[in-house]
C-alpha positions in Angstrom: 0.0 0.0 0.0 1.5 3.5 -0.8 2.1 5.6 2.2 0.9 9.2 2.9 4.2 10.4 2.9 4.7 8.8 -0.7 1.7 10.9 -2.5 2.5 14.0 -0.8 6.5 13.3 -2.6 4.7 12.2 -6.1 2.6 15.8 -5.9 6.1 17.6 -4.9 7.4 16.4 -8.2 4.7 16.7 -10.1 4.0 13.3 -10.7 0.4 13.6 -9.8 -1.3 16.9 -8.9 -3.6 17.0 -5.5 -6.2 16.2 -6.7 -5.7 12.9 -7.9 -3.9 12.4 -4.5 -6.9 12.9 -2.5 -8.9 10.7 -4.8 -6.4 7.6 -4.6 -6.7 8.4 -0.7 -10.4 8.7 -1.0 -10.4 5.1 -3.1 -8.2 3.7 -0.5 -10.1 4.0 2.4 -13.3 3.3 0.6 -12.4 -0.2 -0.4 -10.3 -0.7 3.2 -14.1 0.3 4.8 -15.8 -2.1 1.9 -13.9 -4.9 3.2 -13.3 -4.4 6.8 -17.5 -4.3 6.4 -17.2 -8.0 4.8 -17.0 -10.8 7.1 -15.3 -13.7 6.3 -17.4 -16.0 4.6 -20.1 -14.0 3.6 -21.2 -13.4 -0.2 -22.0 -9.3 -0.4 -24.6 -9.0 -2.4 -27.4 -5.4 -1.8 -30.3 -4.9 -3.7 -30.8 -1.7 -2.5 -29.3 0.4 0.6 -32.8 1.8 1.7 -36.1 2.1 1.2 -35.9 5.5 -0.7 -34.5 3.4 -3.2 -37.7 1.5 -3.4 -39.7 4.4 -3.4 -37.7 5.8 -6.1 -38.0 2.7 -8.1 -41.7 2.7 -7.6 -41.7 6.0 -9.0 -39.9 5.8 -12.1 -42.0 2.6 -12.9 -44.6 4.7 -12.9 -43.1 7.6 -15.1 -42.3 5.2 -17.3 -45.3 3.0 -18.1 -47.3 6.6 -18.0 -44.4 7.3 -21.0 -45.2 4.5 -22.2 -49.1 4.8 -22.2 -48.7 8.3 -23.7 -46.8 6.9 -26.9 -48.8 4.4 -27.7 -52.0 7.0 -27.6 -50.0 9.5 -30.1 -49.4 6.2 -32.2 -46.6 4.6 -31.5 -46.7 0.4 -31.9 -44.9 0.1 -28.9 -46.5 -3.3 -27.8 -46.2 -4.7 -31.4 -43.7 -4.6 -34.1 -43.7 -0.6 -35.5 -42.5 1.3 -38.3 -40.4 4.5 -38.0 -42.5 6.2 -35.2 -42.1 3.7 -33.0 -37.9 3.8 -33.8 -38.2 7.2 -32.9 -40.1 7.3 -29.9 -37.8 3.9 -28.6 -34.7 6.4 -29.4 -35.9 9.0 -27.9 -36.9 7.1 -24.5 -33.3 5.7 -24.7 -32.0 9.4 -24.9 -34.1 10.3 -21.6 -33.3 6.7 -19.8 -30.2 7.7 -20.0 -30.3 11.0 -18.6 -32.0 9.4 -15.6 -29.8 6.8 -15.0 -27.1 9.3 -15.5 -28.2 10.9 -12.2 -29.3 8.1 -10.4 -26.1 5.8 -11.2 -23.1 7.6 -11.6 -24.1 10.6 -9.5 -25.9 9.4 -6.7 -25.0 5.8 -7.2 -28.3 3.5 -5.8 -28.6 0.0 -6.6 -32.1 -0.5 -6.8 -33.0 2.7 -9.2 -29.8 1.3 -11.4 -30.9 -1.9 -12.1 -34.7 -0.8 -12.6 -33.4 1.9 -15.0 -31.4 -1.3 -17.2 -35.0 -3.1 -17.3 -36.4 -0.3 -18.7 -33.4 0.2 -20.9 -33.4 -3.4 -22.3 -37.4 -3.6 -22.7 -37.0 0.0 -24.8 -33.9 -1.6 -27.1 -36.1 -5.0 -27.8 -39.2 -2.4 -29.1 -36.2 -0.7 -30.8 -35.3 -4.0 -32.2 -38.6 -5.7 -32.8 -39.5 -1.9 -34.8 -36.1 -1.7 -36.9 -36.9 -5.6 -37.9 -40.4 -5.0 -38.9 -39.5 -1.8 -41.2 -36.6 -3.6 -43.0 -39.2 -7.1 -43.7 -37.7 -9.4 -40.7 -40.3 -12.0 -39.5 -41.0 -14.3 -36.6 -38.3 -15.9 -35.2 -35.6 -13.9 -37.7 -36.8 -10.7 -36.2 -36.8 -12.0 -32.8 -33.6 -13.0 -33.3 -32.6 -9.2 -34.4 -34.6 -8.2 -31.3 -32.4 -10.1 -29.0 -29.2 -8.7 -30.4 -30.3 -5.2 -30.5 -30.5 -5.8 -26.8 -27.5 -7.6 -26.0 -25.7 -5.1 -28.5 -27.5 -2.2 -26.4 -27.1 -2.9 -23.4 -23.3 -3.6 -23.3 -23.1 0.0 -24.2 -25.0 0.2 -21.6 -22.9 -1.3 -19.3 -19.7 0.3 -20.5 -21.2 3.4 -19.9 -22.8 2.9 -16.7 -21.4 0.0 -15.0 -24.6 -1.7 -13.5 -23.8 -5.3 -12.9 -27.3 -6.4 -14.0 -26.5 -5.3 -16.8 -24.3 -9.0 -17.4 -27.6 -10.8 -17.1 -29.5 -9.1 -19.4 -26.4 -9.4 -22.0 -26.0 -13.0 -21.5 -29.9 -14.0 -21.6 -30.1 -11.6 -24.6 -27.1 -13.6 -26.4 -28.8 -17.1 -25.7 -32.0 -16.0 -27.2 -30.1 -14.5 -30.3 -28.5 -17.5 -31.0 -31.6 -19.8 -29.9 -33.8 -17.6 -32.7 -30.9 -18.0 -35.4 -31.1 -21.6 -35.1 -34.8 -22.2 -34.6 -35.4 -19.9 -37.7 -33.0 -22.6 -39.8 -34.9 -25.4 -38.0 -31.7 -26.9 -36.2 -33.7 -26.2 -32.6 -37.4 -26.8 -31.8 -39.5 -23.6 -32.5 -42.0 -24.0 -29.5 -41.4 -21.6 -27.2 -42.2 -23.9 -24.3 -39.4 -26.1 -25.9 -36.9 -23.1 -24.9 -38.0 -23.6 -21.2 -38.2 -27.2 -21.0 -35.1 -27.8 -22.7 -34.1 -31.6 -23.5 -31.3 -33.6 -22.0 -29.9 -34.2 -25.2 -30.3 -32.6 -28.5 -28.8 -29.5 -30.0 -30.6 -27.3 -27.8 -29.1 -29.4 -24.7 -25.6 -28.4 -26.2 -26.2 -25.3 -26.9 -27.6 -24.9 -23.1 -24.4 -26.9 -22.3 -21.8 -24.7 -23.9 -23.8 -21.1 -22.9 -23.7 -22.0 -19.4 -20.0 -22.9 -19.1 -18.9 -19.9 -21.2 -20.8 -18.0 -18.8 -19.3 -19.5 -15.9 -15.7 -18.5 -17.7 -16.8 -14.7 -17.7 -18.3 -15.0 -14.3 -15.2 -16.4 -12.6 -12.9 -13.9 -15.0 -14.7 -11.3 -13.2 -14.4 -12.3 -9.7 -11.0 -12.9 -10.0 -10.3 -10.1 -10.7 -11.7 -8.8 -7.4 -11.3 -11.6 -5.2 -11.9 -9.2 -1.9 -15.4 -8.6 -3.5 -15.5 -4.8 -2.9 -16.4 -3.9 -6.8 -18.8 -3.8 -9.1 -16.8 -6.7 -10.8 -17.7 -9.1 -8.4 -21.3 -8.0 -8.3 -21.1 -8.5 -12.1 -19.7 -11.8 -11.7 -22.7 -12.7 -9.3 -25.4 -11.8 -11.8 -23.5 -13.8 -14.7 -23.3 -16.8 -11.7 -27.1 -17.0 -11.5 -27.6 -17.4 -14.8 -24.7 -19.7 -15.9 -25.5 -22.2 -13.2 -29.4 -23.0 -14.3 -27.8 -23.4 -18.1 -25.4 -25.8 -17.0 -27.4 -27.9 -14.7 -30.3 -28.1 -17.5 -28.4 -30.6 -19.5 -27.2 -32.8 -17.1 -30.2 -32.9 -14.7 -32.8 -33.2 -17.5 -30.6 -36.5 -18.4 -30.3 -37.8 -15.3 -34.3 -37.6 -14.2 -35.0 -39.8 -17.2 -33.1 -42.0 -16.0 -35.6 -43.3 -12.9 -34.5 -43.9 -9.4 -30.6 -44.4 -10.1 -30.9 -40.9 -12.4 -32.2 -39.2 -9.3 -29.5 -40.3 -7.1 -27.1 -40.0 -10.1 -28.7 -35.7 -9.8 -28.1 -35.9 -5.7 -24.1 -36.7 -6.5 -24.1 -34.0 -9.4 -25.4 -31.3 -7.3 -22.9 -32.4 -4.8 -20.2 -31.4 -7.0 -21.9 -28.3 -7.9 -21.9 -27.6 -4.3 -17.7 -28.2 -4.3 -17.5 -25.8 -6.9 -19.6 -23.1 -5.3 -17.6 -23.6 -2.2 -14.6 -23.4 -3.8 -15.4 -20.2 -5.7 -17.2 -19.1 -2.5 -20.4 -18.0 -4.8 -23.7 -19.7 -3.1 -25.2 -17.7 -6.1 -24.1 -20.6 -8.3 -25.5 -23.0 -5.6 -29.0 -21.5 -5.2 -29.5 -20.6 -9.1 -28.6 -24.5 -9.9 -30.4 -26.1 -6.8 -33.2 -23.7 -7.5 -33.5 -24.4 -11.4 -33.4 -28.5 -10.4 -36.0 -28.1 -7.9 -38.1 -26.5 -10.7 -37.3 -29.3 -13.3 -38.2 -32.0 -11.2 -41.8 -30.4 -10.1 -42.7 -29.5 -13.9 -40.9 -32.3 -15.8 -41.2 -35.1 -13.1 -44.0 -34.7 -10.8 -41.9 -33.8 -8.1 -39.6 -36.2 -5.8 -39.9 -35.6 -2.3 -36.6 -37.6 -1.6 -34.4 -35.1 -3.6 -36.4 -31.8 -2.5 -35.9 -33.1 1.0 -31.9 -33.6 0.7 -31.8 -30.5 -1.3 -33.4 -28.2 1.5 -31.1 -30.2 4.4 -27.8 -29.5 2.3 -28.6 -25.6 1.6 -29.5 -25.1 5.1 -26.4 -26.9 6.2 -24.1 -25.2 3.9 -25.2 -21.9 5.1 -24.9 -23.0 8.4 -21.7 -24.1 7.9 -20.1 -22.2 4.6 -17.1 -20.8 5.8 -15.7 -23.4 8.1 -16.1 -26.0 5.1 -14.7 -24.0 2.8 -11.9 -23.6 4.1 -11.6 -27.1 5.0 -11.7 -27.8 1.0 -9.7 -25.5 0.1 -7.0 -26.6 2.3 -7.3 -30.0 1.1 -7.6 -28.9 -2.4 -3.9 -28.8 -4.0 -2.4 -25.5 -6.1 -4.2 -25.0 -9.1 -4.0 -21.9 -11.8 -6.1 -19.3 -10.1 -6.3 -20.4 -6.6 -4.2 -17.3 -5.2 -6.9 -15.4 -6.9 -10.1 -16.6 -5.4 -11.5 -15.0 -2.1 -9.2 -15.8 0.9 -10.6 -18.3 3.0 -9.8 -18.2 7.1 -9.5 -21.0 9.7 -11.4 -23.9 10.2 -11.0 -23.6 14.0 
């Protein structure tokens, strides 16, 4: 850490001017409060840091769908595919979103406002999309397709601009339903749309559930190691791409193992165990819940339910929160160097 004494040298020479010395001591002590705030074991994650935030949220749901309400009265198609009107009027909403959020993010920088302002962002770029499609003769799932990547394309401007870590999710859903409407549209995936939610243990659209979710998982981890002390909005980007990688991944392989009868469901007990191992090792019980919580919800709309597997699935998630930090560092202990270790979150004793 550089001393005091060492700034007030860099601004003698001229290296730096005060300013810019004041801010590296301002950053300093901000992220030494972020973390001495953090205690071991715990997974920071705020929605919002009080209820103004809420009531602001409240509010600009409001502005918006009366925005909304009054563009669709002066003619605007903005709940159905639209010609240049509707460009405009999505353009223009983007223009004043981002006023807003300008405020609201980078200036007074709430959490809850933030990531309500990106919903309204993405909803306005997929009435852009849907509206540029229509006017240039795209159709059904080709123009959804252009929809999605209006959004995804969008809202990483978005996110470079504002740096709300919701933002990942919306970019990463918006990428898998690009790529899902590009191949549905050539018939290599089913065109149902309830085929997209109960996706097949095998199949194209298994691998392409398969291979999402694990490139995913690669950005996630990418971003939290770059901050393994958690105390940026990396890491809080890195939990939003978690709790969507982890449902992807588990699809595939839980989907197959159901169908397999009594041995598949035990077969799904020791899988989740190991996603459990990973989550531990990662320390992200994002990636935990998102998977445990999309297999719960496979097995009561694909299977009828299995009390047997709900049952353990409810004892281990209470026990590992019970329990998170003292088994984690238990593993990691036993767990030999591998590339990246240094850079995960620190993990204390097990005593």
């Amino acid at each position: 850490m550089i001393d005091p004494q060492d700034l007030r040298t860099a601004v003698q020479r001229g290296l730096i001017t005060e300013a810019q010395a004041a801010g590296l001591t301002g950053l300093a002590e901000a992220r030494r409060q972020a973390v001495a705030g953090v205690a071991p074991g715990e997974e920071p994650f705020v929605l919002f840091k009080g209820f103004n935030e809420i009531f602001i949220v409240i509010g600009l749901t409001i502005l918006f769908t009366g925005w909304v309400g009054i563009s669709a009265a002066l003619g605007a198609e903005v709940f159905s595919p639209g010609g240049f009107d509707t460009i405009l009027v999505a353009l223009v909403s983007l223009a004043g979103l981002s006023v807003v959020q300008r405020y609201f993010t980078l200036t007074r920088r709430m959490i809850a406002p933030s990531i309500a302002l990106a919903v309204m962002s993405a909803l306005t770029a997929w009435v852009l999309g849907a509206a540029a499609a229509d006017v240039v003769g795209l159709r059904g799932l080709t123009a959804s397709a252009a929809s999605s990547a209006v959004v995804a394309g969008l809202m990483l401007l978005h996110y470079q601009r504002f740096r709300v870590p919701f933002d990942a999710a919306i970019i990463a859903t918006a990428v898998f339903s690009t790529i899902w409407s590009l191949l549905a549209s050539r018939g290599v995936l089913p065109t149902d749309g309830m085929g997209l939610l109960h996706l097949s243990g095998t199949g194209p659209l298994s691998i392409l559930s398969l291979i999402f979710g694990l490139l995913t998982f690669a950005l996630a981890m990418r971003f939290d190691m770059s901050d393994p002390l958690r105390v940026s909005t990396r890491s809080t980007t890195g939990f939003w791409l978690h709790v969507v990688a982890a449902p992807a991944i588990v699809n595939t392989v839980a989907v197959f193992l159901l169908s397999g009868g009594q041995g598949g469901k035990l077969l799904l007990l020791a899988f989740l165990l190991a996603i459990a191992l990973v989550a531990l090792a990662i320390d992200r019980r994002s990636f935990l819940v998102s998977g445990a919580g999309y297999a719960v919800w496979l097995i009561f709309e694909l299977f009828d339910g299995s009390a047997m597997v709900i049952l353990f699935l409810g004892f281990a998630l209470v026990f590992l929160g019970a329990q998170w930090d003292r088994l984690r560092s238990a593993l990691m202990r036993a767990l030999p160097a591998f590339p990246g270790k240094p850079n995960l979150p620190p993990y204390g004793s097990t005593t």
